[in-house]
C-alpha atoms as one frame of an Amber mdcrd trajectory, in Angstrom:
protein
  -0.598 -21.230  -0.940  -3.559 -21.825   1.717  -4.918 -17.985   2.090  -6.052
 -19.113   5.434  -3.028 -20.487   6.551  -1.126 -17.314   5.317  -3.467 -15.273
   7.734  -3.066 -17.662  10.656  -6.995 -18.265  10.195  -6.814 -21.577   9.073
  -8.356 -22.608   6.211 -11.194 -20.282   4.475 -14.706 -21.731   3.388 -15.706
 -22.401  -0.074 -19.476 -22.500  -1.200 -19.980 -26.099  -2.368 -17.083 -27.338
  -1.300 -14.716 -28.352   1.704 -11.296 -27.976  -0.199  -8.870 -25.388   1.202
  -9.455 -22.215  -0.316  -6.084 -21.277  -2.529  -4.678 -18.515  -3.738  -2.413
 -17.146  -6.666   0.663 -19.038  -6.604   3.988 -18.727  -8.741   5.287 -20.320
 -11.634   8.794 -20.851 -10.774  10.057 -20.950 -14.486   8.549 -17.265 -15.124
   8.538 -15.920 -11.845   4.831 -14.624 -12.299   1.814 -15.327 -10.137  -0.425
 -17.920 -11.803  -4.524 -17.276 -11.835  -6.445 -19.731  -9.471  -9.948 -20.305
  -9.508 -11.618 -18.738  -6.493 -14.964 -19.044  -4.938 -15.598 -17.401  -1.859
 -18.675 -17.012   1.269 -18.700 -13.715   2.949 -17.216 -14.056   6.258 -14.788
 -12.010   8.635 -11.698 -13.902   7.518 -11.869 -13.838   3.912 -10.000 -10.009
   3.936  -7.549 -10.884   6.313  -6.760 -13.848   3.838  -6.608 -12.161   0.741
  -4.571  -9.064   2.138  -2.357 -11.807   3.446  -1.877 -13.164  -0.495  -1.573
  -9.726  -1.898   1.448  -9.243   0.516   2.752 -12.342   0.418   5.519 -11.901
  -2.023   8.135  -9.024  -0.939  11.013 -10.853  -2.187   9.105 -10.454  -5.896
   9.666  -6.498  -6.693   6.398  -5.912  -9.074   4.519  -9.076  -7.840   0.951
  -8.537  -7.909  -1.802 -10.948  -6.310  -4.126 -12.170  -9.675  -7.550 -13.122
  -8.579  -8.586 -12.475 -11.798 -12.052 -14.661 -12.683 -12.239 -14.859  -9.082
 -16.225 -15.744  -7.321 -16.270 -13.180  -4.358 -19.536 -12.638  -4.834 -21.020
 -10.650  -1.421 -17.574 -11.220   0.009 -17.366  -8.703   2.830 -13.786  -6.792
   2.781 -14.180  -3.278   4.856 -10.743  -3.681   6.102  -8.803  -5.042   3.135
  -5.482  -3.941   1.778  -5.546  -5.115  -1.294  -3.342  -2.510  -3.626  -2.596
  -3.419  -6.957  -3.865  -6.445  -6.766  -5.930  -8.048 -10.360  -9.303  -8.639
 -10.686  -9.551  -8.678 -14.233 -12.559 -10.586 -14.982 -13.632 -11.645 -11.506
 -17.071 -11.973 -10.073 -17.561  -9.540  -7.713 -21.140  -8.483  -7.761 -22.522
  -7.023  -4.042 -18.915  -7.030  -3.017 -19.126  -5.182   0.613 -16.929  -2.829
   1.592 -18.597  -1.023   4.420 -17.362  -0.126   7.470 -18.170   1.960  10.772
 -14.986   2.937  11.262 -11.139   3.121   9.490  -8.422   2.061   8.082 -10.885
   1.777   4.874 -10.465  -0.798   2.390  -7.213  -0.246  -0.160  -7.504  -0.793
  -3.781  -5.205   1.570  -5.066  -3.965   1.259  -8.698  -5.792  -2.547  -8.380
  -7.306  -3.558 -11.958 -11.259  -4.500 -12.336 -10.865  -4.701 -16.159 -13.945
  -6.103 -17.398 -15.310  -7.321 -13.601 -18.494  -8.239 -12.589 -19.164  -5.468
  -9.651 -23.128  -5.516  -9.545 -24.467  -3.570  -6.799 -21.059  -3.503  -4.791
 -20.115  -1.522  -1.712 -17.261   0.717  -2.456 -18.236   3.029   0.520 -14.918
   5.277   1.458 -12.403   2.901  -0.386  -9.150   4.089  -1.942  -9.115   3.272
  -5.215  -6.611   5.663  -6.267  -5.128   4.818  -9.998  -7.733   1.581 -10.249
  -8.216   0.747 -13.267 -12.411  -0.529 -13.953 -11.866   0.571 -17.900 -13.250
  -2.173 -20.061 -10.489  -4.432 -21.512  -9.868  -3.443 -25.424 -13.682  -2.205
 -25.474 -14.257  -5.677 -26.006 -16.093  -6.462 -22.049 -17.482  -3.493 -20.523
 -16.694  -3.349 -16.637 -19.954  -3.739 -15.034 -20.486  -1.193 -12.076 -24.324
  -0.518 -12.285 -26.098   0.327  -9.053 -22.320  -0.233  -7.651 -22.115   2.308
  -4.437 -18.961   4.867  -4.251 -19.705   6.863  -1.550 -16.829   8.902  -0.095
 -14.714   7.224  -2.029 -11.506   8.318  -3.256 -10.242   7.335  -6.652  -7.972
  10.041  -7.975  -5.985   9.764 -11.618  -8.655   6.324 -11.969  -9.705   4.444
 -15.038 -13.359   4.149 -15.990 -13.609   4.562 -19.683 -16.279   2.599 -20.853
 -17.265   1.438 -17.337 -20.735   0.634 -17.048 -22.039   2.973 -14.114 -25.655
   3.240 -14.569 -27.917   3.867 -11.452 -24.085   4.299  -9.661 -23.943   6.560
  -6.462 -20.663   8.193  -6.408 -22.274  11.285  -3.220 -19.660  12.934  -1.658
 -16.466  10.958  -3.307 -13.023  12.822  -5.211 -12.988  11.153  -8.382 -10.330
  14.473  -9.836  -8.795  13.599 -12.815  -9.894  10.803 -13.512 -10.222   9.329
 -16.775 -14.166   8.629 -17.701 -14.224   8.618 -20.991 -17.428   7.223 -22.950
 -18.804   6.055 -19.339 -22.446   5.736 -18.824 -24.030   7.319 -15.661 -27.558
   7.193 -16.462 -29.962   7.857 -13.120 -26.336   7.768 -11.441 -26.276   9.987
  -8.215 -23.170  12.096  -8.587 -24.649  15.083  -5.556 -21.528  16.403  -4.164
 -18.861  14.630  -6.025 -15.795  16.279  -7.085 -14.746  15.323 -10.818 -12.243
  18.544 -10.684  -9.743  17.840 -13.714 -11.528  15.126 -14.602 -11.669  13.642
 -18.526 -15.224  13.089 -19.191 -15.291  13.127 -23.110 -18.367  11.728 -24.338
 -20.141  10.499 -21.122 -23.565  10.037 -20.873 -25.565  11.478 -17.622 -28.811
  11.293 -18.568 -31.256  11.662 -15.828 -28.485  11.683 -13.399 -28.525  13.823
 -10.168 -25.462  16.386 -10.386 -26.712  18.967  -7.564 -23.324  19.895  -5.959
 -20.768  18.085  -7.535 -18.051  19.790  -9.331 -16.676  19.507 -12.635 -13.946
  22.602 -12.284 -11.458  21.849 -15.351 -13.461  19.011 -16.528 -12.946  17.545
 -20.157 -17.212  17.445 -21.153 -16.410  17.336 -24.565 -19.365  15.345 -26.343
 -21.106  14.524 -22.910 -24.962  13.956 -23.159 -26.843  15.680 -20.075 -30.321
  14.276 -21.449 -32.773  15.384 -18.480 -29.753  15.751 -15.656 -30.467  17.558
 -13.047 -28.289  19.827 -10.985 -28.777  23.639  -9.065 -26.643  27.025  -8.218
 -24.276  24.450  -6.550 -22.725  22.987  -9.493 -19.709  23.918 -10.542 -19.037
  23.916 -14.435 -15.681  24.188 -16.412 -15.035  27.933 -17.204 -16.827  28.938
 -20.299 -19.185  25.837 -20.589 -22.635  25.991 -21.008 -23.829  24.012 -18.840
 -27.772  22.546 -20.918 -31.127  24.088 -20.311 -32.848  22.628 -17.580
């Protein structure tokens, strides 16, 4: 299927290359969506063609797009609606999300596992039940210096995850599932991790003035020079470590 096409765009550009750029198709004999290779400029009609792919198949109950080992490197998507769509694998580093203005980008309960996402733009996306946790511990998911700000990801998957240098200011990450991430120098001022499993993280040096961790798993968490103030909110009966 033509993505452009799909979007009444015509066809989108490739770098390196004038072929048409494709997207997942199906396999007729197993009725799932195959994996195509994807390489991809930033440009305003690459979201409006892979929104058009993601929702391409209604007659398919439980089809999801796959643009897993995708290149969408720097690919600019602030309107895309893109939920539960694969990217298992794919090469998304400096991914842009940002936007002025709503509907936000949509990648709720969409799968990262093991993604490239370098330095992306995940300003005020929904990422609600995403899963970025790395695939049997094998490939961590790589989100350093990746930007969540105002972003919402509630009941999300991170274990693992790779989030050093990460900004997650002002976003509702409650109950999500963190387990064994690293946020190293992250900047987590103002986040909400309310509910939130963060067995063994690490947070050294991160900036946690602000954010909340009300009902918060910290079991095993390293705080290794972390700073925070009177505005953090702890777990009832932690102790939160000695400045």
């Amino acid at each position: 299927m033509d993505l452009g096409k799909a979007a009444g765009l015509g066809a989108v550009p490739q770098a390196g290359r004038q072929a048409p750029f494709r997207g997942p198709a199906l396999d007729g004999r197993e009725r799932r969506p195959r994996r195509r290779r994807l390489v991809a400029q930033a440009g305003p009609d690459i979201q409006a063609a892979l929104s058009a792919a993601a929702s391409s198949r209604p007659d398919l109950p439980g089809y999801r797009a796959d643009f897993g080992d995708a290149d969408l490197q720097g690919a600019a998507l602030g309107h895309a609606r893109l939920p539960r769509a694969l990217f298992n694998g794919a090469h998304l580093d400096h991914l842009d999300v940002r936007t002025g203005e709503g509907p936000y980008a949509n990648f709720a309960q969409a799968e990262f596992k093991g993604a490239k996402l370098y330095g992306a733009y995940l300003h005020n996306a929904e990422l609600g039940g995403a899963h970025f946790d790395s695939p049997d511990g094998r490939q961590m998911t790589d989100l350093r210096y990746a930007q969540f700000r105002g972003a919402s990801g509630v009941d999300a998957h991170f274990e693992g995850a790779d989030l050093r240098n990460a900004v997650f200011t002002r976003s509702n990450v409650r109950r999500t599932v963190f387990r064994g991430a690293q946020f190293d120098r992250a900047d987590l001022r103002g986040a909400v991790f309310d509910g939130a499993d963060l067995t063994g993280a690490d947070f050294s040096e991160a900036k946690l003035a602000g954010a909340s961790f009300k009902g918060a798993i910290l079991t095993g968490a390293r705080f290794i020079d972390a700073t925070f103030d009177a505005s953090t909110t702890w777990p009832q009966g932690f102790q939160p470590p000695a400045p």
